[in-house]
mmJSON file of the N, C-alpha and C atoms, coordinates in Angstrom:
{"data_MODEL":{"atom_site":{
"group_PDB":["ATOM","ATOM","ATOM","ATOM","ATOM","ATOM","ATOM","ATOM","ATOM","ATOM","ATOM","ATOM","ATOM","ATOM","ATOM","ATOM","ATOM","ATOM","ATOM","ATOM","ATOM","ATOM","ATOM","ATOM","ATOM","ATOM","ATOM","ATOM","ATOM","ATOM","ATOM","ATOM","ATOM","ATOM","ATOM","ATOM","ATOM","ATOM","ATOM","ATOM","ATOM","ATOM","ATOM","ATOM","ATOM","ATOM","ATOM","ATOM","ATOM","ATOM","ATOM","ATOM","ATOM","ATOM","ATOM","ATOM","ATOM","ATOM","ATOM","ATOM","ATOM","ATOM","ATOM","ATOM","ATOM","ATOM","ATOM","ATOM","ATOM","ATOM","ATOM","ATOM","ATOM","ATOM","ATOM","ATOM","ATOM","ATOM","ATOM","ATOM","ATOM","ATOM","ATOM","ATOM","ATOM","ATOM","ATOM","ATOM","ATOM","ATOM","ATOM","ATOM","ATOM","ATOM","ATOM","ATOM","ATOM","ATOM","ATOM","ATOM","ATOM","ATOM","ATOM","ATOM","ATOM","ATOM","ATOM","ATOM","ATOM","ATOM","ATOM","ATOM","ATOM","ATOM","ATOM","ATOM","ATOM","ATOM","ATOM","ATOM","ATOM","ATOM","ATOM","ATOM","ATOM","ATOM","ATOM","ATOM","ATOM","ATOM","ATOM","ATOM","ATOM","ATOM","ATOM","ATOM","ATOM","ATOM","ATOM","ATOM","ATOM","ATOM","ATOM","ATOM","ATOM","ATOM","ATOM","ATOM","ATOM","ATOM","ATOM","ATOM","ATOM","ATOM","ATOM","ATOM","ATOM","ATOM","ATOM","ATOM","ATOM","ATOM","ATOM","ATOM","ATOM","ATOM","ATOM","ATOM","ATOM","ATOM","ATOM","ATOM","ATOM","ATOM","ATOM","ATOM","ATOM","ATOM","ATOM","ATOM","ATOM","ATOM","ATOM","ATOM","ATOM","ATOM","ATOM","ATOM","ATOM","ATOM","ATOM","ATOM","ATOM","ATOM","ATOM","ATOM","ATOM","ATOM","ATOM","ATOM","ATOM","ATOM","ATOM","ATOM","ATOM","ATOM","ATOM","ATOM","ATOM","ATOM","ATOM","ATOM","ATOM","ATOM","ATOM","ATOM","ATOM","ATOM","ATOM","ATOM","ATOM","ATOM"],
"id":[1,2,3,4,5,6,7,8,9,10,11,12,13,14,15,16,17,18,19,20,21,22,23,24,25,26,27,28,29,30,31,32,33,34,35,36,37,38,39,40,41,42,43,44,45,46,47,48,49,50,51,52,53,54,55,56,57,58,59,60,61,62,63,64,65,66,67,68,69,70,71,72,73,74,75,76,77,78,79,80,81,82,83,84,85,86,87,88,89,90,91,92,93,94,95,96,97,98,99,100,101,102,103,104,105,106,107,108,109,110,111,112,113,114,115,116,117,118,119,120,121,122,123,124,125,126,127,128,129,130,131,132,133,134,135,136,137,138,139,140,141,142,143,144,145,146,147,148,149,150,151,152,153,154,155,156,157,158,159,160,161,162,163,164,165,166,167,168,169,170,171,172,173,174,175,176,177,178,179,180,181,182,183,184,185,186,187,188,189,190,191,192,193,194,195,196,197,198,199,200,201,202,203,204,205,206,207,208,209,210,211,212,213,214,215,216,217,218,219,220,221,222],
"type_symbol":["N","C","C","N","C","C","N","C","C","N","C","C","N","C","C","N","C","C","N","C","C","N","C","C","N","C","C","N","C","C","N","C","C","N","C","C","N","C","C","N","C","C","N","C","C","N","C","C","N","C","C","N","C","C","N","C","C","N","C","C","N","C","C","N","C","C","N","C","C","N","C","C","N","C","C","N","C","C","N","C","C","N","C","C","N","C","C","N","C","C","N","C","C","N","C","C","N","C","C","N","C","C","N","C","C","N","C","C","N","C","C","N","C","C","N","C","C","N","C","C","N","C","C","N","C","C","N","C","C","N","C","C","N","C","C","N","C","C","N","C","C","N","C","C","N","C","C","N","C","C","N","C","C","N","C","C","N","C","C","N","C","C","N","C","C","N","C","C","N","C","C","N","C","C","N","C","C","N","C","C","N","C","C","N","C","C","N","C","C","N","C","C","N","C","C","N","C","C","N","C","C","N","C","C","N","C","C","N","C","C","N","C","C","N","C","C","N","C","C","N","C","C"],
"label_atom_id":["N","CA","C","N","CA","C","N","CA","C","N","CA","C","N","CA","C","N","CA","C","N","CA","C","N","CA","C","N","CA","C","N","CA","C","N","CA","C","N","CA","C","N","CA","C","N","CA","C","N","CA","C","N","CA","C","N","CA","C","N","CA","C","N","CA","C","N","CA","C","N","CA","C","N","CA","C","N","CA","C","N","CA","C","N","CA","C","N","CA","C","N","CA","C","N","CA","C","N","CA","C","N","CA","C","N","CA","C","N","CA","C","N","CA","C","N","CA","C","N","CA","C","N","CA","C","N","CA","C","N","CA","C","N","CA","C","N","CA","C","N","CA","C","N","CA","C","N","CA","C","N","CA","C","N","CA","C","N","CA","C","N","CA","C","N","CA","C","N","CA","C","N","CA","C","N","CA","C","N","CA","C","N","CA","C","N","CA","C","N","CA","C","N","CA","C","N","CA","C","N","CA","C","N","CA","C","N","CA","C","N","CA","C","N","CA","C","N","CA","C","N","CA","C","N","CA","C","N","CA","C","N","CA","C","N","CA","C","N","CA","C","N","CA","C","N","CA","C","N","CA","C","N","CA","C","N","CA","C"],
"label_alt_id":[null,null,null,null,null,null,null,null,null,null,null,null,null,null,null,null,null,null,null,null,null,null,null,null,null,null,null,null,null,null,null,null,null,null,null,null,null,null,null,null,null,null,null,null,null,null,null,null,null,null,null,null,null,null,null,null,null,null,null,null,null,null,null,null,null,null,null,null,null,null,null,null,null,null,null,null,null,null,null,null,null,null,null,null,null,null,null,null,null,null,null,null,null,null,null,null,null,null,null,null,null,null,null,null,null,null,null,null,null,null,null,null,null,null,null,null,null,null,null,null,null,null,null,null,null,null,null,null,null,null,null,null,null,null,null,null,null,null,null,null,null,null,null,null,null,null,null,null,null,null,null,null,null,null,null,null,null,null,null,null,null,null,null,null,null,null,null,null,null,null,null,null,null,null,null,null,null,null,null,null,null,null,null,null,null,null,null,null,null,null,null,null,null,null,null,null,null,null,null,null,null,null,null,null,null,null,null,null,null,null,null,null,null,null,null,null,null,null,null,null,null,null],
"label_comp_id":["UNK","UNK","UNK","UNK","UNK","UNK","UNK","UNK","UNK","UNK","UNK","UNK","UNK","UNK","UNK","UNK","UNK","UNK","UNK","UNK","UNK","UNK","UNK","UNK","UNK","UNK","UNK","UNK","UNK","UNK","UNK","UNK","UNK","UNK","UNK","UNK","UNK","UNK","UNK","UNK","UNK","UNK","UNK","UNK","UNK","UNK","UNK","UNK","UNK","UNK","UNK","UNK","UNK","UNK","UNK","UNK","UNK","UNK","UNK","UNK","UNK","UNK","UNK","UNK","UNK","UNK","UNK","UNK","UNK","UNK","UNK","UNK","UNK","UNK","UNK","UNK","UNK","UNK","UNK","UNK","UNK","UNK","UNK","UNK","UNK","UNK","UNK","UNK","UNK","UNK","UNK","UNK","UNK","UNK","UNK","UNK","UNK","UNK","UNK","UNK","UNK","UNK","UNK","UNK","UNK","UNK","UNK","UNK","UNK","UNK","UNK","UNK","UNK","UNK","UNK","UNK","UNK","UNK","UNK","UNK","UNK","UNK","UNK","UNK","UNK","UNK","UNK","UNK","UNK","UNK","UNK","UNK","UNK","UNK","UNK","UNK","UNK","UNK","UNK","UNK","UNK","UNK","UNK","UNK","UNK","UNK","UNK","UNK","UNK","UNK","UNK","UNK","UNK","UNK","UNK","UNK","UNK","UNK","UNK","UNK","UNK","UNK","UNK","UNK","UNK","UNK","UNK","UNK","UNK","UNK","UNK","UNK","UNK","UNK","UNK","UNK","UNK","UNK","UNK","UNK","UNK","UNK","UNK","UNK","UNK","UNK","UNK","UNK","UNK","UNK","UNK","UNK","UNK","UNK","UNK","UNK","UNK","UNK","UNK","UNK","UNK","UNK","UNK","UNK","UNK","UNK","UNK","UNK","UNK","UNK","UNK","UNK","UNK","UNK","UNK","UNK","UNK","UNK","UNK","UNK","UNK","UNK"],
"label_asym_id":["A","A","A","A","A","A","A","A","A","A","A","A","A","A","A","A","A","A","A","A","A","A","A","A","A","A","A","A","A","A","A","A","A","A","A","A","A","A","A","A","A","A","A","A","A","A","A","A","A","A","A","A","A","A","A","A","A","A","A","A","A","A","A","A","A","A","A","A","A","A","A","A","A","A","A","A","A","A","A","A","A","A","A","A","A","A","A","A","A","A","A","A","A","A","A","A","A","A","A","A","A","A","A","A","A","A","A","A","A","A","A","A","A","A","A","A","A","A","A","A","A","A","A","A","A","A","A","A","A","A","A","A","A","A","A","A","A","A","A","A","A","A","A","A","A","A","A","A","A","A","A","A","A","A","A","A","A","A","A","A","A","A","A","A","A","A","A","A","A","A","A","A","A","A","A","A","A","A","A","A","A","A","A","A","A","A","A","A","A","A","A","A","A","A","A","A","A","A","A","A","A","A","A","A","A","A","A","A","A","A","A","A","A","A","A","A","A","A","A","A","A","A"],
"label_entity_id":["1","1","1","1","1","1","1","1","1","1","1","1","1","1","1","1","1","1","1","1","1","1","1","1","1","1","1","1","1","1","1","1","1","1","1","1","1","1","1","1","1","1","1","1","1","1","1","1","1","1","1","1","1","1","1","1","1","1","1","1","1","1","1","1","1","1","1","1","1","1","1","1","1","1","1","1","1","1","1","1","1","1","1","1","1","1","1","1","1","1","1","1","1","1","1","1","1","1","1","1","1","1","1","1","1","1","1","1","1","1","1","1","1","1","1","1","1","1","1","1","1","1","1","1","1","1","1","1","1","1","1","1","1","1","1","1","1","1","1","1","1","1","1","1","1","1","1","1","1","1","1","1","1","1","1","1","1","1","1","1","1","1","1","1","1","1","1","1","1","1","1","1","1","1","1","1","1","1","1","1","1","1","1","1","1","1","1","1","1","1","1","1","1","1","1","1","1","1","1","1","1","1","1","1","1","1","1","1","1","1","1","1","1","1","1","1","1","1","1","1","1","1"],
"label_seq_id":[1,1,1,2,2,2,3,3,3,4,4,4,5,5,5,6,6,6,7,7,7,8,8,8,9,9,9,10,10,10,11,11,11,12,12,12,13,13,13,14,14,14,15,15,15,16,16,16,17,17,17,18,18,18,19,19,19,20,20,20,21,21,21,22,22,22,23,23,23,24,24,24,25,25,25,26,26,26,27,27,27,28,28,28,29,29,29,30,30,30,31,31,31,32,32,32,33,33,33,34,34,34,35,35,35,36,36,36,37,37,37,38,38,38,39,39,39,40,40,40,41,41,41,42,42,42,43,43,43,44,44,44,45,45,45,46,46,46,47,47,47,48,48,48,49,49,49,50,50,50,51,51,51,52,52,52,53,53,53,54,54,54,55,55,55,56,56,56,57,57,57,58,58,58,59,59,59,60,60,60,61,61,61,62,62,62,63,63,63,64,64,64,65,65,65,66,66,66,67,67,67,68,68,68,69,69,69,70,70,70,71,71,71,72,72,72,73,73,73,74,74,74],
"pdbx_PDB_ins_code":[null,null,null,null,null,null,null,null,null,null,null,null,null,null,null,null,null,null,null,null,null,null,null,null,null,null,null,null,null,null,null,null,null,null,null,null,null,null,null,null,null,null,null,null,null,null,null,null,null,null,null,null,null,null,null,null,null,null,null,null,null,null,null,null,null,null,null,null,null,null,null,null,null,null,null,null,null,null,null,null,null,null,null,null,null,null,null,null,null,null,null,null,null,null,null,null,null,null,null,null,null,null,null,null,null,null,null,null,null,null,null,null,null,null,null,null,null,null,null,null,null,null,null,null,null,null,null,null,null,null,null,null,null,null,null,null,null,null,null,null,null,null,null,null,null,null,null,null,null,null,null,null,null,null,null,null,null,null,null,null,null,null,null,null,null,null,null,null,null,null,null,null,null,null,null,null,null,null,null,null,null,null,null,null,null,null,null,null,null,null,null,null,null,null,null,null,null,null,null,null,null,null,null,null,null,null,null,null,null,null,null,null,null,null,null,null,null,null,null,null,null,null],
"Cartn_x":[118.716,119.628,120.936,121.551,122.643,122.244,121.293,121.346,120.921,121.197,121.374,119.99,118.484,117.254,116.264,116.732,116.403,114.852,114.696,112.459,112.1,112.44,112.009,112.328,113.276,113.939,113.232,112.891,111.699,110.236,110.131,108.615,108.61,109.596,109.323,110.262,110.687,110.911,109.53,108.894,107.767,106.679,106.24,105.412,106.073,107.448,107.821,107.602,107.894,107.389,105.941,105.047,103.689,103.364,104.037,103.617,104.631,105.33,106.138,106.758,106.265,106.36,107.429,108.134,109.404,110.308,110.707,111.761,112.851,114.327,115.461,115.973,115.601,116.547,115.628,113.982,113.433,113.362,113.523,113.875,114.782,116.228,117.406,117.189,116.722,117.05,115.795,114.47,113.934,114.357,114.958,115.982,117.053,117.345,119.021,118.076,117.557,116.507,116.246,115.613,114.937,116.145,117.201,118.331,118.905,118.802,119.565,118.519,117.468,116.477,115.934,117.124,117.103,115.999,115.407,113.899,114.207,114.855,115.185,114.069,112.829,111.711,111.813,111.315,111.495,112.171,113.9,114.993,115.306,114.568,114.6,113.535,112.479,111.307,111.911,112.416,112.518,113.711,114.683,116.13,115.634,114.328,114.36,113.415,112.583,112.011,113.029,113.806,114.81,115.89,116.138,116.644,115.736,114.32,113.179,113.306,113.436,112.86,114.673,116.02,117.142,117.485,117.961,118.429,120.517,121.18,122.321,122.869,123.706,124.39,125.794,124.825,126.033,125.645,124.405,123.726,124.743,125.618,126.324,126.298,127.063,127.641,125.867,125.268,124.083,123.337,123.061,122.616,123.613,124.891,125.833,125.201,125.019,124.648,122.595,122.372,121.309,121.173,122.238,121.849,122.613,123.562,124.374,123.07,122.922,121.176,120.735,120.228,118.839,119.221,120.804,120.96,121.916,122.272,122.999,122.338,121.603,121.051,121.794,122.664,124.01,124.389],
"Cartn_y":[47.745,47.155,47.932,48.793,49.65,50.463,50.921,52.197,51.565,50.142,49.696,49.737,49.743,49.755,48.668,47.482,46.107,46.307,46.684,46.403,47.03,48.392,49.074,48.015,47.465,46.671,44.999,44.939,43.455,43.764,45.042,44.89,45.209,46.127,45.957,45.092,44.05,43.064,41.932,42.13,40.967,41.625,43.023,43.223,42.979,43.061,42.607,41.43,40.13,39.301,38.385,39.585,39.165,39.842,40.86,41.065,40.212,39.612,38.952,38.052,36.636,35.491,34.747,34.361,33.437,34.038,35.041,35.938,35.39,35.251,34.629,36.483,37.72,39.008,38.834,39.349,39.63,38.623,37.252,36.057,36.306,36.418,36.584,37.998,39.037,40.105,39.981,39.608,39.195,38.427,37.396,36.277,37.373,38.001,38.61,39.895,40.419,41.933,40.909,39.449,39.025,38.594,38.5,37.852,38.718,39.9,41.371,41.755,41.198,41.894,40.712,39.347,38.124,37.632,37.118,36.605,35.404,34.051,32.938,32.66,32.5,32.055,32.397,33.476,33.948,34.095,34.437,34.094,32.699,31.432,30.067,30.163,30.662,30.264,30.811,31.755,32.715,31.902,32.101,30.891,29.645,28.992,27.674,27.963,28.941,29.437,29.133,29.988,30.148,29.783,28.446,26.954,26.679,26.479,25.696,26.384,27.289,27.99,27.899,28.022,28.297,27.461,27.765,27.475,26.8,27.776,27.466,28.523,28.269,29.521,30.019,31.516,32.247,32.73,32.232,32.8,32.028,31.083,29.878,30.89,31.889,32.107,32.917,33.013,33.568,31.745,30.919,29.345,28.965,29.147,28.615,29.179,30.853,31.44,30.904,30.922,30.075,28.537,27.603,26.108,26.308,27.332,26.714,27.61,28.601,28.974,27.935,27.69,26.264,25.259,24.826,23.418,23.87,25.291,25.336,26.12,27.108,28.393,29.53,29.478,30.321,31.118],
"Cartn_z":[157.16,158.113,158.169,157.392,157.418,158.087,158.408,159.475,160.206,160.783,162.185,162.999,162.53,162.694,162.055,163.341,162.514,162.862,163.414,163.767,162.89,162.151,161.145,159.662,159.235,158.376,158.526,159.857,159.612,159.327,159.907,159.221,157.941,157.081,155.81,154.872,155.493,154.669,154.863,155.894,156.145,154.792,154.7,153.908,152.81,152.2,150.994,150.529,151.755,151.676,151.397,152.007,151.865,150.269,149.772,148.218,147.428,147.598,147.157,147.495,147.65,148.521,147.917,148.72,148.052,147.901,147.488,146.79,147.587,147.367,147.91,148.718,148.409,149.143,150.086,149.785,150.726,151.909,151.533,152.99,153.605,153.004,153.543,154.494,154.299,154.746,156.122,155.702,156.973,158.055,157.695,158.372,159.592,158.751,158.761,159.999,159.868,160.426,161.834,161.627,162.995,163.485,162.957,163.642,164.828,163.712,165.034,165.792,166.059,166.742,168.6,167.743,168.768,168.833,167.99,167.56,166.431,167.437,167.467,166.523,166.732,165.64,164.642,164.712,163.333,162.343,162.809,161.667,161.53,162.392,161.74,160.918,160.874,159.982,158.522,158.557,156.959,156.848,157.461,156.966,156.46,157.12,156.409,155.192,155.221,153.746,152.855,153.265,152.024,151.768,152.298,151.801,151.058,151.483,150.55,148.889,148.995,147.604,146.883,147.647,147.028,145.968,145.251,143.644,144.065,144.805,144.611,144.042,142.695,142.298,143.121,142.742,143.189,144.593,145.015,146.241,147.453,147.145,148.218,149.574,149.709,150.922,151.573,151.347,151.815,152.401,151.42,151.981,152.801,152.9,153.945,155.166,155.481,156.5,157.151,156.122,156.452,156.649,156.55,156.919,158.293,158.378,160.047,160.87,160.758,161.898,162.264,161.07,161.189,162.052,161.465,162.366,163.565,163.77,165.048,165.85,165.286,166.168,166.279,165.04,165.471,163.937],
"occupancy":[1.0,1.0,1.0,1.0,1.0,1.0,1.0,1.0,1.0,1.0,1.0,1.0,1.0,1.0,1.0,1.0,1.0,1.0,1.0,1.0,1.0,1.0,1.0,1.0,1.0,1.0,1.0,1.0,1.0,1.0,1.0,1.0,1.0,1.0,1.0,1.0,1.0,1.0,1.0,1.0,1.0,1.0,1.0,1.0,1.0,1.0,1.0,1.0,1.0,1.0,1.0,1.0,1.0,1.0,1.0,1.0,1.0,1.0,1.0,1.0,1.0,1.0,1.0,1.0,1.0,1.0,1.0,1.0,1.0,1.0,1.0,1.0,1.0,1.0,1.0,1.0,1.0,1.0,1.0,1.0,1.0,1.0,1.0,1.0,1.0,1.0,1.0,1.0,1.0,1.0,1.0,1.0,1.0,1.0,1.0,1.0,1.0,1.0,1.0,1.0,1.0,1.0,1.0,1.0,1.0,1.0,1.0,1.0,1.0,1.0,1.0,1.0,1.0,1.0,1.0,1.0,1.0,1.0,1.0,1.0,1.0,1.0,1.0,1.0,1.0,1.0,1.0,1.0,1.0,1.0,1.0,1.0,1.0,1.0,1.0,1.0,1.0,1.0,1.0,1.0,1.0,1.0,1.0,1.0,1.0,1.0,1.0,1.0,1.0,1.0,1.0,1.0,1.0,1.0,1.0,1.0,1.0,1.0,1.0,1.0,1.0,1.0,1.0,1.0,1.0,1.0,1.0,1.0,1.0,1.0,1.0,1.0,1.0,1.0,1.0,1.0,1.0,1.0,1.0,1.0,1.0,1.0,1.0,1.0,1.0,1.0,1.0,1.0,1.0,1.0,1.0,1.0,1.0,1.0,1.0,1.0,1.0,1.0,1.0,1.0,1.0,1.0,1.0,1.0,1.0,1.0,1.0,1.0,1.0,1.0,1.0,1.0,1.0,1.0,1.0,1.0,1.0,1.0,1.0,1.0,1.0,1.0],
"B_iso_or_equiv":[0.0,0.0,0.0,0.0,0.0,0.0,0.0,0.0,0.0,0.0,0.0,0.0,0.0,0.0,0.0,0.0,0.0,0.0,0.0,0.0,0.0,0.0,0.0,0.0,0.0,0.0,0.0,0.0,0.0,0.0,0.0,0.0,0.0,0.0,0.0,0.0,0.0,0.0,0.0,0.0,0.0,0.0,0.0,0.0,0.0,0.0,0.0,0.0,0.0,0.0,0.0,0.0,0.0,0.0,0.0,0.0,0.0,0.0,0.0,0.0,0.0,0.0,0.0,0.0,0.0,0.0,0.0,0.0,0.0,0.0,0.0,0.0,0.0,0.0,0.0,0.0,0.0,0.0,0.0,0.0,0.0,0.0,0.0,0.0,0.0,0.0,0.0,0.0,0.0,0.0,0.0,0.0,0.0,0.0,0.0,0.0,0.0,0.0,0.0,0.0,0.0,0.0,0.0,0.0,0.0,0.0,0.0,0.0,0.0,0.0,0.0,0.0,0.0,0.0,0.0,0.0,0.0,0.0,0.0,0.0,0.0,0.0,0.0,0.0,0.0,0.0,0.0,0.0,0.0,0.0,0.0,0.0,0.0,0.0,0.0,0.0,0.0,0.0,0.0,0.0,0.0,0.0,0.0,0.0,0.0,0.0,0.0,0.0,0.0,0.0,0.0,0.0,0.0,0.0,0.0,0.0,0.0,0.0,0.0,0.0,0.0,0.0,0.0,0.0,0.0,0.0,0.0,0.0,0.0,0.0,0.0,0.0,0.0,0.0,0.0,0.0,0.0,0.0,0.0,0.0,0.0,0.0,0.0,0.0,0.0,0.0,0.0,0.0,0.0,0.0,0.0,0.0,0.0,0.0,0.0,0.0,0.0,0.0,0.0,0.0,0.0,0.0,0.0,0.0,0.0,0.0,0.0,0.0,0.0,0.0,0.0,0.0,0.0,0.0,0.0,0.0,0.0,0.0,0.0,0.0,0.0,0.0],
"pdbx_formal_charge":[null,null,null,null,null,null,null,null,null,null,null,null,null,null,null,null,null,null,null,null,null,null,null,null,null,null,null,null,null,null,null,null,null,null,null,null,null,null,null,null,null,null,null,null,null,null,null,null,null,null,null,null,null,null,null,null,null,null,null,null,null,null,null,null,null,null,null,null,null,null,null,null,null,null,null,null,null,null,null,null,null,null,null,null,null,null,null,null,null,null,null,null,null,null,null,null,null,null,null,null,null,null,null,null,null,null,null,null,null,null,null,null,null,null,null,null,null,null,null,null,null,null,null,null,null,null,null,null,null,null,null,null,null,null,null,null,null,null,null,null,null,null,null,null,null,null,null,null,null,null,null,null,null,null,null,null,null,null,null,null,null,null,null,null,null,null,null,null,null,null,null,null,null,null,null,null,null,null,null,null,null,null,null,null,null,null,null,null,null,null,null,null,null,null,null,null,null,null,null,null,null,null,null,null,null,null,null,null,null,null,null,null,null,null,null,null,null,null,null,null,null,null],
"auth_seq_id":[1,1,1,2,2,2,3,3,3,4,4,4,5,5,5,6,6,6,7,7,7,8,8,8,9,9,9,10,10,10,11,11,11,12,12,12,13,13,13,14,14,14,15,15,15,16,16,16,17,17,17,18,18,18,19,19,19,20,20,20,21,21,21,22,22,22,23,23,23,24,24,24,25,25,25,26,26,26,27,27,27,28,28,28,29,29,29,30,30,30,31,31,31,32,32,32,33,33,33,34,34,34,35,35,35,36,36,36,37,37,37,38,38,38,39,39,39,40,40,40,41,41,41,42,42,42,43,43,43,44,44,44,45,45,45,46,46,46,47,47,47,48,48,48,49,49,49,50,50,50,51,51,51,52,52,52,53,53,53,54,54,54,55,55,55,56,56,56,57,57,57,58,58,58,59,59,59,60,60,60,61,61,61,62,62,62,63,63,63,64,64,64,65,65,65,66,66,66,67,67,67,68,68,68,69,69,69,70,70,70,71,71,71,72,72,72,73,73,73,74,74,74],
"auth_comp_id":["UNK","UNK","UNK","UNK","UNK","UNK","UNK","UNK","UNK","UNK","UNK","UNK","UNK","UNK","UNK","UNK","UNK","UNK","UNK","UNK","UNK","UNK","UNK","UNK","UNK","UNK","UNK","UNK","UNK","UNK","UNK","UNK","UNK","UNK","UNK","UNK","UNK","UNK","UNK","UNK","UNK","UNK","UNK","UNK","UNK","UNK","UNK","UNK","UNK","UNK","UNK","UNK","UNK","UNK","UNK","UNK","UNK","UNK","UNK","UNK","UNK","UNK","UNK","UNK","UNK","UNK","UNK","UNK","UNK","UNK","UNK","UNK","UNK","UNK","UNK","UNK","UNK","UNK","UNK","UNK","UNK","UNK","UNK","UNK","UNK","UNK","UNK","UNK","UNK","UNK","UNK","UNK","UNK","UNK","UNK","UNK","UNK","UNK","UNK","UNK","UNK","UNK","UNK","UNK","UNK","UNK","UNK","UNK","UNK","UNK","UNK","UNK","UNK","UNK","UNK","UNK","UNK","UNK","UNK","UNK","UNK","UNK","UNK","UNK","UNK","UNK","UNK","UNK","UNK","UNK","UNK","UNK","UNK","UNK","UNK","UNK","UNK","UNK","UNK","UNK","UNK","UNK","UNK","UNK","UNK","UNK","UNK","UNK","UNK","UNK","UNK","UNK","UNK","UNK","UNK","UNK","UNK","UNK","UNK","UNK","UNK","UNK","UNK","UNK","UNK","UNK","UNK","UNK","UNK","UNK","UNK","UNK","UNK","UNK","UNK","UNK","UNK","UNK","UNK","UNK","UNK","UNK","UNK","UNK","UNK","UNK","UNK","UNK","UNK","UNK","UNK","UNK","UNK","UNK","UNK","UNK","UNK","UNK","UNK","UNK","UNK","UNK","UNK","UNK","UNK","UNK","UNK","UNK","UNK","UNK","UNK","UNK","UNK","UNK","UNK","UNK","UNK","UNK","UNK","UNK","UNK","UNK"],
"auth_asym_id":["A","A","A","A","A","A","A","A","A","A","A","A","A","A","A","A","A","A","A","A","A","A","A","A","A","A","A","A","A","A","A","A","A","A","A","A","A","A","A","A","A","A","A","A","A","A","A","A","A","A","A","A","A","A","A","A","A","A","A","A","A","A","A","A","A","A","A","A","A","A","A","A","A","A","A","A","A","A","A","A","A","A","A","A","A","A","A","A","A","A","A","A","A","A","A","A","A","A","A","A","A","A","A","A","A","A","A","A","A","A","A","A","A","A","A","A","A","A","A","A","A","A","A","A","A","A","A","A","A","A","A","A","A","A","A","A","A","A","A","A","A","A","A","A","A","A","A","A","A","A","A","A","A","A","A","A","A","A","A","A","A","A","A","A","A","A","A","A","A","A","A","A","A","A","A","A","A","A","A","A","A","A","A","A","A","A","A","A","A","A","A","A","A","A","A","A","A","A","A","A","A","A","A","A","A","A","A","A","A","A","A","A","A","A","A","A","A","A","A","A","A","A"],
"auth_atom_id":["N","CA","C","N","CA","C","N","CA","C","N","CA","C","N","CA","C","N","CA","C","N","CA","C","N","CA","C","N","CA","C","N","CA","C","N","CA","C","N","CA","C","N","CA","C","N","CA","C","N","CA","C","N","CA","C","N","CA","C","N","CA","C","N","CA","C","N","CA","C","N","CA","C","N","CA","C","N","CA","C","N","CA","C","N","CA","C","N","CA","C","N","CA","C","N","CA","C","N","CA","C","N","CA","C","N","CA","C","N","CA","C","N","CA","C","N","CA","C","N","CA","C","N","CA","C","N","CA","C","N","CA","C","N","CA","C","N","CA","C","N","CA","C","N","CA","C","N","CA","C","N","CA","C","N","CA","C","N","CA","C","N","CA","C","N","CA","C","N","CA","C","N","CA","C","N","CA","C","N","CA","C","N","CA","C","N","CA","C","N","CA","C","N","CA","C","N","CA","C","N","CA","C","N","CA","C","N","CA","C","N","CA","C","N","CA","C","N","CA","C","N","CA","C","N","CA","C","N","CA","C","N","CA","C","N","CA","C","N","CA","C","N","CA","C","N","CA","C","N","CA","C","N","CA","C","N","CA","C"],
"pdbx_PDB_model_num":[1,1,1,1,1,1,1,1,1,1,1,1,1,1,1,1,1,1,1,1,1,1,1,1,1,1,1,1,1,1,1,1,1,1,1,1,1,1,1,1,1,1,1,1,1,1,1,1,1,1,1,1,1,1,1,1,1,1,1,1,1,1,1,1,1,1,1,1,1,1,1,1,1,1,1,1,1,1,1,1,1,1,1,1,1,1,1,1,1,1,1,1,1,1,1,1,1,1,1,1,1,1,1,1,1,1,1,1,1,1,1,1,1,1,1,1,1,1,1,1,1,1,1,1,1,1,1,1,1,1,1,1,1,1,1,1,1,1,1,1,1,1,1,1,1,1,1,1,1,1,1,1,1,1,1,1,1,1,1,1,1,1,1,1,1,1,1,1,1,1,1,1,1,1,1,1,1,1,1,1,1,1,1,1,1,1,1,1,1,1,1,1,1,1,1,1,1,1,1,1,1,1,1,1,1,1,1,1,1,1,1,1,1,1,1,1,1,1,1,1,1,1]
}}}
């Protein structure tokens, strides 16, 4: 996602995902990849993944960015 090539950056966060299900980076960054790519579905589906699986912590400002998506679209 730093070199600004989110379709390249969602498909390999989706295969990260499929070898590694749950993980709290690889959700966020799929989330974050379908977000810049304007693929409303999909960065709600991985955002609400990863509420489901979040712990809290020190992760806060990453679950903040994922509960206002979910419940605003935004």
């Amino acid at each position: 996602m730093e070199q600004e090539r989110p379709a390249e950056a969602l498909a390999a966060y989706r295969r990260s995902v499929q070898l590694y299900p749950r993980r709290f980076n690889g959700m966020l960054g799929a989330a974050r990849a379908a977000r810049a790519l304007g693929d409303e579905s999909l960065t709600r589906m991985f955002y609400g993944e990863l509420l489901e699986v979040a712990d809290g912590g020190t992760r806060q400002p990453a679950l903040h960015e994922a509960q206002a998506y979910v419940s605003t679209g935004k």
